[in-house]
C-alpha positions as CSV (number, residue, x, y, z in Angstrom):
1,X,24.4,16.2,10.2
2,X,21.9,14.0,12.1
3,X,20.2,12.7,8.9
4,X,15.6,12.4,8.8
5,X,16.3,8.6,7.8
6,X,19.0,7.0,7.2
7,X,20.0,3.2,6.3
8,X,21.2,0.6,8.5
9,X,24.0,-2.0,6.6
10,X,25.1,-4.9,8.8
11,X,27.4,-7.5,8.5
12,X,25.1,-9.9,7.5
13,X,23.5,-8.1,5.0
14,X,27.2,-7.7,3.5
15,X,27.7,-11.3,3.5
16,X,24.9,-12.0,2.2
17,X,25.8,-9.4,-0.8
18,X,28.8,-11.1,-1.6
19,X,27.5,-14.5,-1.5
20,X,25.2,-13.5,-4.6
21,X,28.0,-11.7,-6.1
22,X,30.4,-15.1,-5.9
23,X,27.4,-16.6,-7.3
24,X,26.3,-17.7,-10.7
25,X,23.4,-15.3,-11.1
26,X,23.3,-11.4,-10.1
27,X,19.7,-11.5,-11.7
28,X,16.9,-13.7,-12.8
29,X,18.1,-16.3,-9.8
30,X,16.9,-17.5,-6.4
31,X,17.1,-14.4,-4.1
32,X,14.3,-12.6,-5.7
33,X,11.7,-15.5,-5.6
34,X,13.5,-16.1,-1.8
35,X,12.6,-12.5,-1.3
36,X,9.1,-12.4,-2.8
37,X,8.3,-15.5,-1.0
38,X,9.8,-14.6,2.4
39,X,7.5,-10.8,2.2
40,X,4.8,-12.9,1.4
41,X,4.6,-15.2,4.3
42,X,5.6,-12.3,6.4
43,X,2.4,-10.3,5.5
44,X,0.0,-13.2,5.4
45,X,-0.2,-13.2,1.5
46,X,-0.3,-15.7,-1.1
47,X,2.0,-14.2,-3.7
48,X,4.8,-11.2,-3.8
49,X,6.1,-9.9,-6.9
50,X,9.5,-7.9,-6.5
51,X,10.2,-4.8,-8.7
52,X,13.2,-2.1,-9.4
53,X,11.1,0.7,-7.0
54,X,7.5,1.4,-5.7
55,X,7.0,3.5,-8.6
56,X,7.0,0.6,-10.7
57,X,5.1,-1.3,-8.5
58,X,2.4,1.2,-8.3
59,X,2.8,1.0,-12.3
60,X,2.1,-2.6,-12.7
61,X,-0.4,-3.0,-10.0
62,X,-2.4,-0.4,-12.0
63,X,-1.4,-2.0,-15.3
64,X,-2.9,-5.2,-13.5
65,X,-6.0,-3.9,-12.9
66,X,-6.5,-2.3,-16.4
67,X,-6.2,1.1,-15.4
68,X,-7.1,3.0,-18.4
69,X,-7.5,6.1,-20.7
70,X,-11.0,7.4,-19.6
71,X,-10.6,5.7,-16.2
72,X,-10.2,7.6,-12.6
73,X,-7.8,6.8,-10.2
74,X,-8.3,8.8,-6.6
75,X,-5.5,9.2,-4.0
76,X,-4.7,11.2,-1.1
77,X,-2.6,14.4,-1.9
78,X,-0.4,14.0,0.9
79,X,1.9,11.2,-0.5
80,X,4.8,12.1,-3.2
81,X,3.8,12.3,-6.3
82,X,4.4,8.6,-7.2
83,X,1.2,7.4,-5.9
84,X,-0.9,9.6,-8.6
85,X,2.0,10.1,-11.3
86,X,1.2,5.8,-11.9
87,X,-2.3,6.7,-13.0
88,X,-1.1,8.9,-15.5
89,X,1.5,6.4,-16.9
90,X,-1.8,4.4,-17.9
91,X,-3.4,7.2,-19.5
92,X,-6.2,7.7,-16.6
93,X,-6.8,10.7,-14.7
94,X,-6.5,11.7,-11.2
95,X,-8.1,13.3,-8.6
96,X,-7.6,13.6,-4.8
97,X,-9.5,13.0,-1.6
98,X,-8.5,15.6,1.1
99,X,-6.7,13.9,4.7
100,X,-8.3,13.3,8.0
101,X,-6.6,16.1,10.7
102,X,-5.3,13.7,13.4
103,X,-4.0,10.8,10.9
104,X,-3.2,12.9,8.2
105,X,-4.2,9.9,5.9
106,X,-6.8,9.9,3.0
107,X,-10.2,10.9,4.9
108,X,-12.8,8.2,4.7
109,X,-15.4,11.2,5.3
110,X,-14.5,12.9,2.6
111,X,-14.1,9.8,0.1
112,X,-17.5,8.8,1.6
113,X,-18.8,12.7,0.3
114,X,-16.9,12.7,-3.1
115,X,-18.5,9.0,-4.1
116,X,-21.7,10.0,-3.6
117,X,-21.6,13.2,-5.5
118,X,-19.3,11.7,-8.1
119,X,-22.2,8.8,-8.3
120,X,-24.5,11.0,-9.9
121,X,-21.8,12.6,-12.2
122,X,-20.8,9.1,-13.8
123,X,-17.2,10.0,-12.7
124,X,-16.5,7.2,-10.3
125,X,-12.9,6.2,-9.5
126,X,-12.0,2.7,-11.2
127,X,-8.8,2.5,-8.6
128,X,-8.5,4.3,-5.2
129,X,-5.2,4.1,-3.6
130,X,-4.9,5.1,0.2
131,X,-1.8,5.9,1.6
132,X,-0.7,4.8,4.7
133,X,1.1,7.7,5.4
134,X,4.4,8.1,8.0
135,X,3.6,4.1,8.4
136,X,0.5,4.6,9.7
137,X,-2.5,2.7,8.2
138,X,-5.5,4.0,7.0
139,X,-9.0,2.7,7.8
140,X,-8.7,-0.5,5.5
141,X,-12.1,-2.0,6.1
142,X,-14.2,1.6,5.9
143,X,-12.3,1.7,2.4
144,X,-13.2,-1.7,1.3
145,X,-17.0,-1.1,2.5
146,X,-17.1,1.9,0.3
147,X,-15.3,-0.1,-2.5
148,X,-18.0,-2.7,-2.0
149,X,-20.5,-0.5,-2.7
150,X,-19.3,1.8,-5.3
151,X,-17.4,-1.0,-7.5
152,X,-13.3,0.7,-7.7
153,X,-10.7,-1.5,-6.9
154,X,-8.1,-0.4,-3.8
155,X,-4.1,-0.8,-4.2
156,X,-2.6,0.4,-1.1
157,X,0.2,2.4,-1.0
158,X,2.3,1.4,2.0
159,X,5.6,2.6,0.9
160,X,6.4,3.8,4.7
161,X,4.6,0.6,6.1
162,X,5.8,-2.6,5.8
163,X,6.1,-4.1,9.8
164,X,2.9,-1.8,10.6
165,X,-0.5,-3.9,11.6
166,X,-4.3,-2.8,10.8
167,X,-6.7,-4.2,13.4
168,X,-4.1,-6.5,14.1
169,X,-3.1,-7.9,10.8
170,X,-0.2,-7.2,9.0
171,X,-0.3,-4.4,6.5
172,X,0.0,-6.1,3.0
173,X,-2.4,-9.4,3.8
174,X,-4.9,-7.3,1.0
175,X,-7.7,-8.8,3.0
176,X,-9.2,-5.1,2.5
177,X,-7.4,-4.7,-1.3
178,X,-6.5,-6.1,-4.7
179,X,-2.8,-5.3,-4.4
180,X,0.0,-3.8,-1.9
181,X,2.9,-1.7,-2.5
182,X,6.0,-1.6,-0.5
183,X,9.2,0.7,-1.0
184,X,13.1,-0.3,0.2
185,X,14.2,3.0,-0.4
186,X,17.1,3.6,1.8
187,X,15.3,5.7,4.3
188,X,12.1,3.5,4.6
189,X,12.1,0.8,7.3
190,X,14.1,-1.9,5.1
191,X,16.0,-1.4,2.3
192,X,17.2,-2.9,-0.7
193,X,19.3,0.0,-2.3
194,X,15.9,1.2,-4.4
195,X,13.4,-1.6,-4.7
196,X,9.7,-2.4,-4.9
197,X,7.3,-5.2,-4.1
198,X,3.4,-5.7,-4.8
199,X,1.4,-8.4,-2.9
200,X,-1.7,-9.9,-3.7
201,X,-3.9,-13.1,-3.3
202,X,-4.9,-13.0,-7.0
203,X,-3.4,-15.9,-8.6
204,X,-3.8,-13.6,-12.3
205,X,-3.0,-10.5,-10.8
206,X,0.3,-11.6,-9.6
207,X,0.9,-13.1,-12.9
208,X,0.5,-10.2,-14.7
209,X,2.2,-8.0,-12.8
210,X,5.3,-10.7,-13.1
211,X,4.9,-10.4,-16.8
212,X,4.4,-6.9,-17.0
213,X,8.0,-6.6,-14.8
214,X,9.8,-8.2,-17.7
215,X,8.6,-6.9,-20.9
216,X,5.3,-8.5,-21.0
217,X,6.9,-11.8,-22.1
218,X,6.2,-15.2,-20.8
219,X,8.0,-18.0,-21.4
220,X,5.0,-20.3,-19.8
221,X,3.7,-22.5,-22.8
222,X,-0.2,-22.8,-21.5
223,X,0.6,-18.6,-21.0
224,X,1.5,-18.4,-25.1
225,X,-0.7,-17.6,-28.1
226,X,0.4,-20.6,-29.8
227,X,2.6,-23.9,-29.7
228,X,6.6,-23.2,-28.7
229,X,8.7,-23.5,-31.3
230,X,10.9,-24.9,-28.7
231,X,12.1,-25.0,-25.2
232,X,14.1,-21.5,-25.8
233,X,10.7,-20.1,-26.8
234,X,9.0,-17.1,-25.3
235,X,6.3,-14.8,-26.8
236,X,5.8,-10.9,-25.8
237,X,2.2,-10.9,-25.4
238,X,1.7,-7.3,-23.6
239,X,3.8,-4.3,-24.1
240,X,5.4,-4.5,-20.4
241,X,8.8,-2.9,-19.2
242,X,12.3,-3.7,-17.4
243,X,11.7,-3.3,-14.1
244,X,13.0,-6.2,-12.8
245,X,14.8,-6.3,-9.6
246,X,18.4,-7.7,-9.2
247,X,19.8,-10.6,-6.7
248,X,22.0,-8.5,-5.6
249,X,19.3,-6.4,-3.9
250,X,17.2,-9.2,-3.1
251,X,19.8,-10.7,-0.9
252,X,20.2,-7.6,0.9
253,X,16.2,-7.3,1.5
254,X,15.9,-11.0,2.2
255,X,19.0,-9.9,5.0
256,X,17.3,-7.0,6.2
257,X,14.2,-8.4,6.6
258,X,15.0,-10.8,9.2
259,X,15.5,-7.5,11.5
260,X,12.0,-5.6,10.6
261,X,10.5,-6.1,13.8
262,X,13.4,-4.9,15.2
263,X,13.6,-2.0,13.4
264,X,9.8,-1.3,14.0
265,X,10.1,-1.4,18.0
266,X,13.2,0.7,17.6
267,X,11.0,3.2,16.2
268,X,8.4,3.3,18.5
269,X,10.7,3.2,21.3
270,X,12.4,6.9,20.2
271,X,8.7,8.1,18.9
272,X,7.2,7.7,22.3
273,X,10.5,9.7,23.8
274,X,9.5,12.0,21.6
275,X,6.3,12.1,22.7
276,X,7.2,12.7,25.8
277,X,9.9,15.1,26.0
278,X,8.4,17.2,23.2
279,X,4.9,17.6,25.3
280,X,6.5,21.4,26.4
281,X,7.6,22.5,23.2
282,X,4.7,24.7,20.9
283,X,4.6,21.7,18.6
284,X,1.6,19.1,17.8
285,X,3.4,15.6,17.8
286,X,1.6,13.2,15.2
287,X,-1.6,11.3,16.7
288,X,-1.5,7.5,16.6
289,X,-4.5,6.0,15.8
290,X,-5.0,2.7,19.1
291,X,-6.3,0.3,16.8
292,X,-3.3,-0.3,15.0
293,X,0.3,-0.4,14.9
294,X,2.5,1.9,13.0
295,X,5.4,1.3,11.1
296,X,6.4,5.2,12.1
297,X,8.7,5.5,8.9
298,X,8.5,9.3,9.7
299,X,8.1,11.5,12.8
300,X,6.1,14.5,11.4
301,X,5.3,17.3,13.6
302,X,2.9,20.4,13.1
303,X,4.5,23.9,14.2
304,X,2.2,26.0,16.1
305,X,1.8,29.7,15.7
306,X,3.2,30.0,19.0
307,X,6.7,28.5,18.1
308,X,8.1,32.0,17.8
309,X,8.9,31.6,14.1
310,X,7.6,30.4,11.0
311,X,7.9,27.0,9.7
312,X,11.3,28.5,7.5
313,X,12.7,30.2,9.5
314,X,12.7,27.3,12.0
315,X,13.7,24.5,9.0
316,X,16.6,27.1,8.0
317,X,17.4,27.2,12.2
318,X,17.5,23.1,12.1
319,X,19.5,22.9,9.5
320,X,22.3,24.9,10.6
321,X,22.4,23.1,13.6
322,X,23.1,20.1,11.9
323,X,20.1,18.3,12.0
324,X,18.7,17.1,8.9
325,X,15.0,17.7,9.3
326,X,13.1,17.2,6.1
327,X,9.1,17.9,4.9
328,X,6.6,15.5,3.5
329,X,4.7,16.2,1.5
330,X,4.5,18.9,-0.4
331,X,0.5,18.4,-1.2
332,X,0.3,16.6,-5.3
333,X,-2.1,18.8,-6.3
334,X,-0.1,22.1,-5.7
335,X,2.9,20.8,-8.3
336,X,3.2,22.9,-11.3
337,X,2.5,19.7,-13.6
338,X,-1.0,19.3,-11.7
339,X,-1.3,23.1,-11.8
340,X,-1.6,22.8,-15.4
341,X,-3.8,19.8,-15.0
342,X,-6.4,22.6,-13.7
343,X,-5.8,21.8,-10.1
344,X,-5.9,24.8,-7.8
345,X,-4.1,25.8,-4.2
346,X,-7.4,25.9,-1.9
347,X,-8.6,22.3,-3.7
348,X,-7.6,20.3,-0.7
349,X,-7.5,22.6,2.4
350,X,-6.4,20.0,5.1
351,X,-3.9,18.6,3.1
352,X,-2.4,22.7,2.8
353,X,-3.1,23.9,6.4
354,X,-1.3,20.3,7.5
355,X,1.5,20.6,5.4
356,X,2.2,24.2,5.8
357,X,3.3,23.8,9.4
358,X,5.4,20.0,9.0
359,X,8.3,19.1,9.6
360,X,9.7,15.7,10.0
361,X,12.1,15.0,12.6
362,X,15.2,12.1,12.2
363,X,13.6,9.1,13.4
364,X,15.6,5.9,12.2
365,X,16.6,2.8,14.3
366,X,20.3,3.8,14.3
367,X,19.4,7.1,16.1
368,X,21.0,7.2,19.3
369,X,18.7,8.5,22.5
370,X,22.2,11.0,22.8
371,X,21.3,12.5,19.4
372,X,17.7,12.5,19.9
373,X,18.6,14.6,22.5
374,X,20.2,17.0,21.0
375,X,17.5,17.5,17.9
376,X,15.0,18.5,21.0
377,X,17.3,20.7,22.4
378,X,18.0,22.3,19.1
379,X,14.0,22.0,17.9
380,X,13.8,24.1,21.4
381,X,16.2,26.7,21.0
382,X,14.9,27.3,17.4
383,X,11.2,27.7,19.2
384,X,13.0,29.9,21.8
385,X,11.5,27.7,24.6
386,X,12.9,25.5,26.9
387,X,12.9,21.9,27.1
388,X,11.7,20.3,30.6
């Protein structure tokens, strides 16, 4: 089975495993401020704040920013159902702002539309959180105008994007946000086994979210509500949670990052192959917006009516031949716990016409050009059509 993503584990990310497991700390040591720091400078940002997943990342940053019961939080519904479940972990409420077409990222038209009209409804989004979906960033500064103007804050969710630039800055600076959210799940573009981290250049937001990562408890004396009793002294002064991440995965992120460019030009490299030798096939290959760069953490095509079969039958044909395709995303708003939330099928049409004809091919940097090959020979035989 040619896998949709898979991990790449290399020597020196073993060694550098081992050398914090023959070390005196497998948590609470130096790799995860190494880590933190090292993302940081990477993405132009002052501070980085390392957590068990992006899930609790997104938990935090919202946490952070006083997400609320009574508040709104708006995301895009093409994402998995992390980016609004965290708004709901606060006690807020969601809604969704349909995708743009080409990008299929949160539509800055149709946020533009649903701020206006949710102006004069007194239901204006405290937090909006654009995804930067397959790797590829949304419009940052048309989100941040419309932030300006309409007073929410912005965390961006760039799970699939760490490596990818907007205008030429690195996703993650939050020159257009409050706070940024990375993923190291195995299959995005480094990993740390499962792992999170949230930038920001807010001196208090990055405290907070450090706080809230361990329990809410600070063992910083200026930080306590009161004199130490002592140097062992530490006071809980939030209800916060254990989402700490380990050394152990630290080390290996801190390993991995070192190749992230890499791995990035890797991926473009087999993307534009499949640009090219997929141009005959009855498929739409995903649109790259020029002004920036893309991560391309997935490779999602659209099925045409013309394929010959429907998107099942031709998922079903993929996967007996051994090649692991996979779909993202099933659209938030269609899940039965949103269903019940009084969100409907039809709410969100691009979001459903998009995702009803995806597919996401394997697209990882370990992906040889021989086994590229044969998912486009397969991808054409299931589309009874021929490749060039």
């Amino acid at each position: 089975m040619i896998p949709y993503g898979r991990q790449d584990v290399t020597d020196a990310d073993l060694a550098a495993v081992e050398a914090v497991l023959r070390s005196d700390f497998l948590t609470q040591g130096p790799a995860v401020p190494r880590f933190e720091q090292a993302v940081a400078d990477y993405c132009s940002a002052a501070h980085g704040v390392a957590v068990n997943s992006a899930t609790s990342a997104l938990h935090i940053a919202c946490r952070a920013l006083d997400l609320g019961p009574g508040d709104w939080l708006w995301t895009s519904p093409n994402t998995f159902v992390a980016s609004a479940n965290c708004a709901r972990y606060c006690g807020a409420r969601v809604d969704f702002v349909d995708i743009d077409p080409r990008t299929y990222n949160l539509s800055v038209e149709a946020l533009s539309a649903k701020l206006e009209q949710a102006e004069t409804l007194g239901r204006l989004p405290k937090i909006v959180i654009p995804v930067h979906f397959a790797g590829q960033p949304c419009d940052m500064p048309a989100v941040a105008a419309l932030a300006e103007r309409y007073g929410f804050r912005i965390i961006e969710d760039a799970s699939h994007a760490i490596g990818a630039r907007c205008d030429g800055e690195p996703v993650g600076n939050c020159r257009h946000s409050d706070i940024t959210v990375f993923s190291f799940h195995p299959v995005k573009i480094i990993t740390t086994g499962e792992g999170g981290l949230a930038t920001t250049n807010d001196p208090e937001l990055a405290e907070r979210m450090s706080r809230l990562r361990t329990h809410g408890i600070t063992r910083d004396p200026t930080r306590m509500q009161g004199p130490p009793d002592g140097p062992w002294d530490y006071h809980q002064i939030e209800l916060g949670y254990n989402y700490r991440m380990t050394d152990i995965q630290a080390a290996l992120g801190h390993s991995q990052l070192q190749r992230l460019d890499d791995y990035v030009a890797r991926r473009h490299h087999l993307a534009e192959r499949y640009h090219r030798l997929l141009a005959d096939l009855p498929v739409q290959t995903p649109y790259q917006d020029p002004r920036h760069h893309s991560a391309l953490h997935l490779y999602p095509i659209q099925i045409s009516d013309q394929a010959g079969r429907d998107r099942g039958q031709l998922f079903a044909t993929l996967r007996q031949a051994s090649i692991g395709v996979n779909v993202h995303y099933i659209p938030v708003h269609t899940q039965p716990d949103y269903q019940r939330l009084g969100f409907q099928s039809g709410d969100f049409p691009v979001a459903e016409a998009y995702y009803q004809h995806a597919i996401s091919l394997p697209l990882f940097p370990a992906l040889t050009e021989v086994e590229q090959d044969s998912v486009i020979e397969s991808l054409a035989v299931a589309c009874n059509s021929r490749t060039k």
